[in-house]
C-alpha positions, 0 to 999 in steps of 0.5 A: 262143956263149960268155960269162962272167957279169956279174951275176946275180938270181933273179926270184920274181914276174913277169907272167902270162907267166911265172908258171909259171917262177918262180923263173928266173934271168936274168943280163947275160952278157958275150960273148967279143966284150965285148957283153954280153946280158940272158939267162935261165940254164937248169939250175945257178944261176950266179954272177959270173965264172962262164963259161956257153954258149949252149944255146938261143933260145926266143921269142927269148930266149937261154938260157945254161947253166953251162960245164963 
């Protein structure tokens, strides 16, 4: 799967959960289709326009990485 980045922000405090992630990346991807997702961005920090690709779903959380 596919997509181009709609918006982008970068999170330095979140829940317990996810402490131990910070800071993370997470951006709306706009999918080929024109859906668009909430999605968290793995490796490359992305910005607006940038197009990026589906690597994996953990917990049911969609990860994108920057395309190359």
């Amino acid at each position: 799967m596919m997509g181009v980045i709609y918006t982008e922000t970068v999170v330095h405090m979140a829940s317990p959960a996810f402490e131990k992630d910070v800071p993370y990346q997470v951006a709306i991807v706009t999918l080929e289709s024109g859906e668009r997702m909430t999605a968290r961005i793995e490796g490359a920090r992305v910005a607006i326009d940038d197009h990026v690709v589906l690597v994996e779903t953990r917990g049911g959380v969609p990860f994108f990485r920057k395309s190359e």
